[in-house]
Structures are given as C-alpha cells and as structure tokens.
C-alpha positions as CSV (number, residue, x, y, z in Angstrom):
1,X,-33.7,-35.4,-3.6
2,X,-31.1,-33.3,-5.5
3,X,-32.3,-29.6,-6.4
4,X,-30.2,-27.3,-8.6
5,X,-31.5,-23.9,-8.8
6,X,-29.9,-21.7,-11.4
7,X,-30.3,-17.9,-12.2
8,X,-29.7,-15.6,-15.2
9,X,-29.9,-11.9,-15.8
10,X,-29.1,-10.4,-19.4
11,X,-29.3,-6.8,-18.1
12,X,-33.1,-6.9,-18.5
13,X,-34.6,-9.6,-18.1
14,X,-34.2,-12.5,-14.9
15,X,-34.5,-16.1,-15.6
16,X,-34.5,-18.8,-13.2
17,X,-34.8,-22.4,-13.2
18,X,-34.9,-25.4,-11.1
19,X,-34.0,-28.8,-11.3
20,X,-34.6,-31.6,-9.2
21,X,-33.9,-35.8,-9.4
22,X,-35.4,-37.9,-6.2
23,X,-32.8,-40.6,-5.7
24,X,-30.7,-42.1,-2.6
25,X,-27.2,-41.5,-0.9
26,X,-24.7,-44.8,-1.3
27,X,-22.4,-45.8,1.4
28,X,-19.8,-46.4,-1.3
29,X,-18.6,-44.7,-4.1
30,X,-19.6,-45.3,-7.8
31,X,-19.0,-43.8,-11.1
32,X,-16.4,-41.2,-12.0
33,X,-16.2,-37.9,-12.7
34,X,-18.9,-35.3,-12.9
35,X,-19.6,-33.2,-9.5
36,X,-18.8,-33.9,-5.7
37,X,-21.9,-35.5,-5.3
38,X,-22.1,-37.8,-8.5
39,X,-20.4,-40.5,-6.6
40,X,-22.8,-40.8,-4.0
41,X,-26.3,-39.7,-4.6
42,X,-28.1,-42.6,-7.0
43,X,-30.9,-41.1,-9.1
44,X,-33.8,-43.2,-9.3
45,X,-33.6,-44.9,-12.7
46,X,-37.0,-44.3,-13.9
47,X,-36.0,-40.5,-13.7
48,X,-33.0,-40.4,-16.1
49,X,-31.7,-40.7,-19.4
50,X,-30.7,-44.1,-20.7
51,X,-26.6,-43.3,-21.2
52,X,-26.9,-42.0,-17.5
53,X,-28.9,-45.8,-16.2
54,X,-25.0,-47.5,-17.1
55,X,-23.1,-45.2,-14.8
56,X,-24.5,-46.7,-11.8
C-alpha cells in the first residue's frame, strides 16, 4: 500500500488529507515519469482511473 498524507493551514483553519492505493512493488522498472516510486509500485487496477490502467 501507498499512503500520501497531505496538510494545509490558511492561518485559521488546518486541513489534512490522506490518500492511499493498495498495489505491489515490481522487480523491474515500468512507465515513465511521475515520482520516484511510479516506476515500481503497480496499483491494483481495479483501484485507478482508466488513463492510469495503460501506463502499466
């Protein structure tokens, strides 16, 4: 599982939010681009967007 935990604060108020995608770690490479991790961790496809399913 990935987790991304993200937090906000305007001044006033504090916002947080967390993400997570359940997937697997390849022993290769694939896809290009996007964070360190991208090229490793496989989300499962059930979990995200169409445009994201041709990546891997």
């Amino acid at each position: 599982m990935f987790r991304a935990v993200v937090a906000y604060y305007d001044g006033n108020t504090l916002k947080s939010f967390v993400g997570e995608v359940y997937g697997t770690i390849s022993k290769e490479e694939r896809g290009k681009g996007g964070f360190r991790y991208d090229p490793i961790f496989i989300p499962e496809v059930y979990n995200i967007p169409h445009l994201l399913k041709i990546l891997y």
